[in-house]
C-alpha positions in Angstrom: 179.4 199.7 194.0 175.4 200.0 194.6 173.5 198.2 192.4 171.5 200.3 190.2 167.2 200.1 190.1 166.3 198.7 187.2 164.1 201.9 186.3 167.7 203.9 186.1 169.1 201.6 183.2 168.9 203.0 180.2 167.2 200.9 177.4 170.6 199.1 176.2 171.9 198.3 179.2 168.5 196.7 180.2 168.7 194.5 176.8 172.0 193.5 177.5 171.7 193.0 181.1 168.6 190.7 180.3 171.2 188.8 177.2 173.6 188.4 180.1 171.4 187.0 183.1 169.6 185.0 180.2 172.6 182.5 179.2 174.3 182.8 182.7 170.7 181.3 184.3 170.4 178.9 181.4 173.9 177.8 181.7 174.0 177.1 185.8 170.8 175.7 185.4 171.8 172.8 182.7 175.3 172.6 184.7 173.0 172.0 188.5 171.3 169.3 186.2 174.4 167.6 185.3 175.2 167.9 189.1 172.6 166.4 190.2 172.4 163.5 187.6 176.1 163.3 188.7 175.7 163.0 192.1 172.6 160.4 191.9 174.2 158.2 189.6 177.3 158.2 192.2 174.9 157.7 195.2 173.6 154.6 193.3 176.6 152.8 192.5 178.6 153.9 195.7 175.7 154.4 198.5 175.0 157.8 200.3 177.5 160.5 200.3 177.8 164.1 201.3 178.2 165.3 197.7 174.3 164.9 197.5 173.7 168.4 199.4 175.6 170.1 197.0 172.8 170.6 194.0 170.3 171.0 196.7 172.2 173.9 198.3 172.8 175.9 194.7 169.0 175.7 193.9 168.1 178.4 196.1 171.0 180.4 194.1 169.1 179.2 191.0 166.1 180.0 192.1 167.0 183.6 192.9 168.6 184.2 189.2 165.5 183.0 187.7 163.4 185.8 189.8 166.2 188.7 188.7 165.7 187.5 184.9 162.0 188.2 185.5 162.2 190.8 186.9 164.1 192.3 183.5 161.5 190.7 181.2 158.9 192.6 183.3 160.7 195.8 182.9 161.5 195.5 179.0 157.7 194.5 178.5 157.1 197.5 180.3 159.2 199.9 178.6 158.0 198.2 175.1 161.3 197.1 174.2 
């Protein structure tokens, strides 16, 4: 299935679509902060380990969630929703 231009949404499915990538964002981003807290808390008491790439490699993902919730503020504020 092709994702659909944010133009072609109608006006409800941008609202919900923006509900949507608003609490998923919100939500990875407190659960990479526990994560990360996690993971330094175990370097400090155990030394190095490998686990500490793991919050570094899912930023990028968070980082690219935050850009599509923009991008459907931008198009709401746009349409004067």
């Amino acid at each position: 299935m092709a994702k659909k231009e944010l133009r072609d949404l109608s006006n409800e499915e941008l609202l919900t679509n923006e509900k949507k990538m608003k609490a998923i964002t919100l939500v990875f981003a407190v659960l990479l902060i526990f994560l990360f807290s996690s993971i330094i808390l175990l370097t400090v008491k155990k030394g190095f380990s490998v686990l500490i790439v793991t919050p570094i490699a899912l930023f990028p993902l968070l980082i690219i969630m935050l850009n599509n919730w923009n991008d459907l503020k931008k198009e709401i504020k746009l349409r004067n929703l």
